[in-house]
Backbone as numpy.savetxt, mean C-alpha at the origin, in Angstrom:
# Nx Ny Nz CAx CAy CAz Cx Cy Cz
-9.85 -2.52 -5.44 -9.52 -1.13 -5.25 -9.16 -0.92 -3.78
-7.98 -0.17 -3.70 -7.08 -0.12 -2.17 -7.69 1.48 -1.95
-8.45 1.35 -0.92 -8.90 3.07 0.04 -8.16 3.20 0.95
-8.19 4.38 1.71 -7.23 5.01 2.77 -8.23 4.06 4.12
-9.35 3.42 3.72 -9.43 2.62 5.14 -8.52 1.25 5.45
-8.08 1.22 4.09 -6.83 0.19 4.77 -5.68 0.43 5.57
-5.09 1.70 4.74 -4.18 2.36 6.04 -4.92 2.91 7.19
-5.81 3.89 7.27 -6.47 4.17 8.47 -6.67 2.49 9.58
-6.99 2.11 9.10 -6.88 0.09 10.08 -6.15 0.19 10.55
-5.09 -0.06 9.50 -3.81 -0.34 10.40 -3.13 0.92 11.06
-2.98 1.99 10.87 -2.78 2.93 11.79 -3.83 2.93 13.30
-5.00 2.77 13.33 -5.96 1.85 13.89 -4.90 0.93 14.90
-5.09 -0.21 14.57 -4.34 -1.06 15.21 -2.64 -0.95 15.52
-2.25 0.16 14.89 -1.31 0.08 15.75 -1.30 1.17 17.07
-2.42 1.96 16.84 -2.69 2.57 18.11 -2.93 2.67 19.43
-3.43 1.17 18.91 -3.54 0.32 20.08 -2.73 -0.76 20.91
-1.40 -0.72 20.34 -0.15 -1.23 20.88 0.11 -0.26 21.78
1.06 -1.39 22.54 1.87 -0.50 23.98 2.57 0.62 23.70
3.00 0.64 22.58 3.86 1.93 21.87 3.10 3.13 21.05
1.47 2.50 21.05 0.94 3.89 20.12 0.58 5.13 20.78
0.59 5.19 21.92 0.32 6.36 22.68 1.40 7.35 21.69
2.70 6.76 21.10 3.67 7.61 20.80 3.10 8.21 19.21
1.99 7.68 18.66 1.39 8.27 17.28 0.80 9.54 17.08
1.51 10.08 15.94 0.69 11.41 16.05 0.06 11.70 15.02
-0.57 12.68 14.47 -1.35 12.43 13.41 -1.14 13.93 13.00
-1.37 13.41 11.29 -0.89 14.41 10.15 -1.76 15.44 10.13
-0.82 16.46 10.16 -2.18 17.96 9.68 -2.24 17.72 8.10
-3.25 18.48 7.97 -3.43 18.74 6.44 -3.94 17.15 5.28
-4.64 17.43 4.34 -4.99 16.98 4.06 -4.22 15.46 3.28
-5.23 13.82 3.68 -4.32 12.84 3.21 -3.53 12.95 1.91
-3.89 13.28 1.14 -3.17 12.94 -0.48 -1.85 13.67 -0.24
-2.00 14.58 0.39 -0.53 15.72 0.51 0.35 15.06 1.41
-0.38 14.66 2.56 0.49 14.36 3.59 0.73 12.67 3.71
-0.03 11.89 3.18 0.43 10.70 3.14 0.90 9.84 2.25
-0.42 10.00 1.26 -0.05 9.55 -0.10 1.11 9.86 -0.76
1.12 10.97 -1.24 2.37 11.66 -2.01 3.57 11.10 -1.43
3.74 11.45 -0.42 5.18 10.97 0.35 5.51 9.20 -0.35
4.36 8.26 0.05 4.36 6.82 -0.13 4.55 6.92 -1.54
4.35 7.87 -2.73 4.50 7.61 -4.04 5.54 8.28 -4.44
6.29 9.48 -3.93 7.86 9.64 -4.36 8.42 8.66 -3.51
8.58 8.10 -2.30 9.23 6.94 -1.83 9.46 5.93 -2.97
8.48 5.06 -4.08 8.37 4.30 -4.84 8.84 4.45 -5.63
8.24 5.52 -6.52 9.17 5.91 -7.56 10.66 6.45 -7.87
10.95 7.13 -6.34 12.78 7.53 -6.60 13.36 5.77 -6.00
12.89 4.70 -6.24 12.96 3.56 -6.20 13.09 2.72 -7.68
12.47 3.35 -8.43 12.41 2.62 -9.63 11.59 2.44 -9.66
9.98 2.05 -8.50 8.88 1.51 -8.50 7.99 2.22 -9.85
6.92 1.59 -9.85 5.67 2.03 -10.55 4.48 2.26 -9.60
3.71 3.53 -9.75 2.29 3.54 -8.80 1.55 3.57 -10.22
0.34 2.90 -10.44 -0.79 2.40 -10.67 -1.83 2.76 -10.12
-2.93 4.00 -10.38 -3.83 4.20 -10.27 -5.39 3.89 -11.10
-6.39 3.46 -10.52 -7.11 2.76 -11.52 -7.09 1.76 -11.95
-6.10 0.92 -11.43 -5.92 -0.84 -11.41 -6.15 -1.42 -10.48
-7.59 -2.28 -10.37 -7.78 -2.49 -9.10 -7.08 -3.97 -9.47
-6.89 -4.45 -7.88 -6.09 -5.96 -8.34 -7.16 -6.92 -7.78
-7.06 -8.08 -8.70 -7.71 -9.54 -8.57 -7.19 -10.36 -7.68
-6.07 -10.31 -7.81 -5.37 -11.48 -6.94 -3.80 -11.43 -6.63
-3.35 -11.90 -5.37 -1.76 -11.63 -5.80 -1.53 -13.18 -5.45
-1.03 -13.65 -6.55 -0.55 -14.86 -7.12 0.74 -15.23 -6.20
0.94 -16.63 -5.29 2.19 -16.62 -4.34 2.89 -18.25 -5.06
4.14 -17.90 -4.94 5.12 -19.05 -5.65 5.29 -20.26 -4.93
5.81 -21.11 -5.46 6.29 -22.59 -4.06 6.48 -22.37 -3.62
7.66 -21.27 -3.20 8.29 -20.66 -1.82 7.61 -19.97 -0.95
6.45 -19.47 -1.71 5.58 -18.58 -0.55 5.73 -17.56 -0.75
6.42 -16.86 -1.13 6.71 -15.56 -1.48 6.03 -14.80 -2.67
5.49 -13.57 -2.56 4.48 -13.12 -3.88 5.25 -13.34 -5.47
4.31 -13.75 -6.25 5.20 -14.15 -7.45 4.91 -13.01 -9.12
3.50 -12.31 -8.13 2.71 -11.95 -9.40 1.47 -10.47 -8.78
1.44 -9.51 -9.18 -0.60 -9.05 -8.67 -0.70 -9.35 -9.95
-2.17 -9.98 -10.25 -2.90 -9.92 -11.03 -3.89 -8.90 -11.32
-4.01 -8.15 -12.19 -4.95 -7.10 -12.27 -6.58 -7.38 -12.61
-7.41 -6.74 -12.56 -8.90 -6.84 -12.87 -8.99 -7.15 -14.24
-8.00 -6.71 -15.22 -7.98 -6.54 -16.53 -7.72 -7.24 -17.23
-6.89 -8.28 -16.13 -6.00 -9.48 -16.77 -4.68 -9.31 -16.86
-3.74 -8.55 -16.81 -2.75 -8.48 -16.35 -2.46 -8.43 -15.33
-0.78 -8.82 -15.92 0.05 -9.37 -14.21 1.15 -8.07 -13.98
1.63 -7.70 -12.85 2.55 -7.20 -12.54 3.89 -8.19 -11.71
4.64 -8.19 -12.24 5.73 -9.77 -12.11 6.33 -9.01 -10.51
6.71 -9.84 -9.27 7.17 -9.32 -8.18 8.66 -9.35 -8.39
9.57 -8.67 -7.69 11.26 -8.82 -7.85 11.94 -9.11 -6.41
């Protein structure tokens, strides 16, 4: 299961680059102001958001490149 302390991290760390002095931070509450945005981005994409699927594993090909998430449930979501 993915929480907003993963983005908070990395917003985190990038604050702390030579360039984060330039970060500013969202009024109003996350789901409105961050989330939402990151999930019409996806979907006027074609993407799928998945809530309630936490993932097991993301499965990487010979090439290295992601090939698969595996879900908790046992399903896969195939990468493109």
């Amino acid at each position: 299961r993915m929480s907003m302390a993963v983005v908070l991290t990395a917003m985190n760390r990038f604050i702390n680059e030579a360039d984060g002095s330039q970060t500013a931070f969202l009024d109003g509450g996350q789901p409105e102001r961050l989330c939402a945005p990151m999930v019409d981005h996806v979907l006027s994409r074609g993407g799928e958001v998945r809530l309630g699927a936490p993932l097991a594993a993301i499965e990487v090909g010979d090439d290295g490149q992601v090939a698969c998430l595996r879900l908790a449930d046992g399903s896969s979501v195939e990468a493109d």
